[in-house]
C-alpha angles and dihedrals in degrees: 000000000000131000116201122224087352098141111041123254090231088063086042090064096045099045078057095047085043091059099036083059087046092053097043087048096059094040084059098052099248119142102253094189121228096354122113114204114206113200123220108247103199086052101040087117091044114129122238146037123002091249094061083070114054133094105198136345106220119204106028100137106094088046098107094242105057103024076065080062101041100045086044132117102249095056108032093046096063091030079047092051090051105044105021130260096288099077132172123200098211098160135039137179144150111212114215105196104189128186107293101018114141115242118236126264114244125291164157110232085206084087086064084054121068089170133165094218127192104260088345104286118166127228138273123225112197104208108205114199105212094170128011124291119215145161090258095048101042109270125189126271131204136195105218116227091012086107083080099057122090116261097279120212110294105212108191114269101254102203118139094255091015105170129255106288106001123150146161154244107222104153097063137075122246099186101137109041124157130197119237105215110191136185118210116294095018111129135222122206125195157177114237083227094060113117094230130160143176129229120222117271100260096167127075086255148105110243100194128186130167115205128198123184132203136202129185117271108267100033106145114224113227093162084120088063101052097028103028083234152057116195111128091046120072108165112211 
């Protein structure tokens, strides 16, 4: 589902400028508080800025600027609809896709997810377009009707410079795929269960997302127990 110009550009900027100064913080050295910045590997030897080397920045929704985002309208009232009135933001990320950047194989981002659920609802990612998305700069693309298939086997992405937990779908067709082209504040809502991918930035440009996901209240984390760890996930 995607609803078009739903955040406003003006929110968009300055989530960018928030996590450029982010990036920059922790390259310096300065503590830059709950946030986890994730280098891209395949671009670890890139020149310029800090910024042109980063994958994702984690934990990002109780920063003010984008908690204003994520506890807003446009985005509570669909992921509402969906889930119920009672919501938990339990992930958050903004995805810097730099020239270069590998996509990202397909996926459900319910094998992230080893969650106990209230009656057994999935999750909702709310897909944020800060820049435009396009075929050239490794837009997303969706297999339509695969949220209603179980979570399938995930083998690990075995690129040369394949990032930090990446892994794959392999034992499904994907026959059917669509592109989802965005322009900035446009919003992208969908189910963890959804098969989903990225292609590889093959333009001169940023392409910038920031993602929030939501999980009904009471959903019980065991991430710990499958993972032996839960860092990227805070339920609350």
């Amino acid at each position: 589902m995607v609803r078009r110009g739903a955040v406003d550009r003006d929110a968009c900027t300055a989530m960018l400028d928030r996590v450029v100064a982010i990036a920059r913080a922790q390259a310096a050295g300065t503590d830059v508080d709950a946030a986890l910045v994730l280098p891209e590997v395949h671009l670890r030897d890139a020149p310029g800025a800090a910024e042109d080397r980063v994958s994702k920045i984690f934990r990002l929704h109780r920063d003010p600027v984008f908690a204003d985002v994520a506890a807003g309208d446009a985005v509570v009232a669909p992921v509402t609809e969906l889930l119920g009135p009672r919501l938990d933001c339990f992930l958050s990320q903004f995805i810097f896709k730099n020239p270069g950047a590998y996509g990202q194989p397909w996926h459900q981002d319910s094998f992230y997810f080893p969650f106990d659920t209230p009656g057994d609802a999935h999750q909702v990612g709310a897909w944020v377009a800060v820049t435009e998305a396009t075929l050239e700069n490794g837009c997303l693309w969706v297999l339509p009707g695969s949220h209603r298939e179980p979570v399938h086997e995930h083998v690990p992405d075995a690129r040369p410079d394949a990032q930090l937990g990446y892994v794959e779908i392999v034992d499904h067709d994907m026959t059917g795929e669509e592109p989802v082209l965005m322009d900035p504040g446009d919003l992208l809502l969908f189910d963890s269960h959804l098969m989903h991918r990225s292609t590889d930035n093959e333009s001169d440009g940023l392409r910038a997302a920031m993602v929030y996901h939501y999980t009904p209240s009471g959903t019980v984390d065991r991430s710990e127990n499958r993972f032996g760890v839960h860092d990227f996930v805070s339920i609350t």
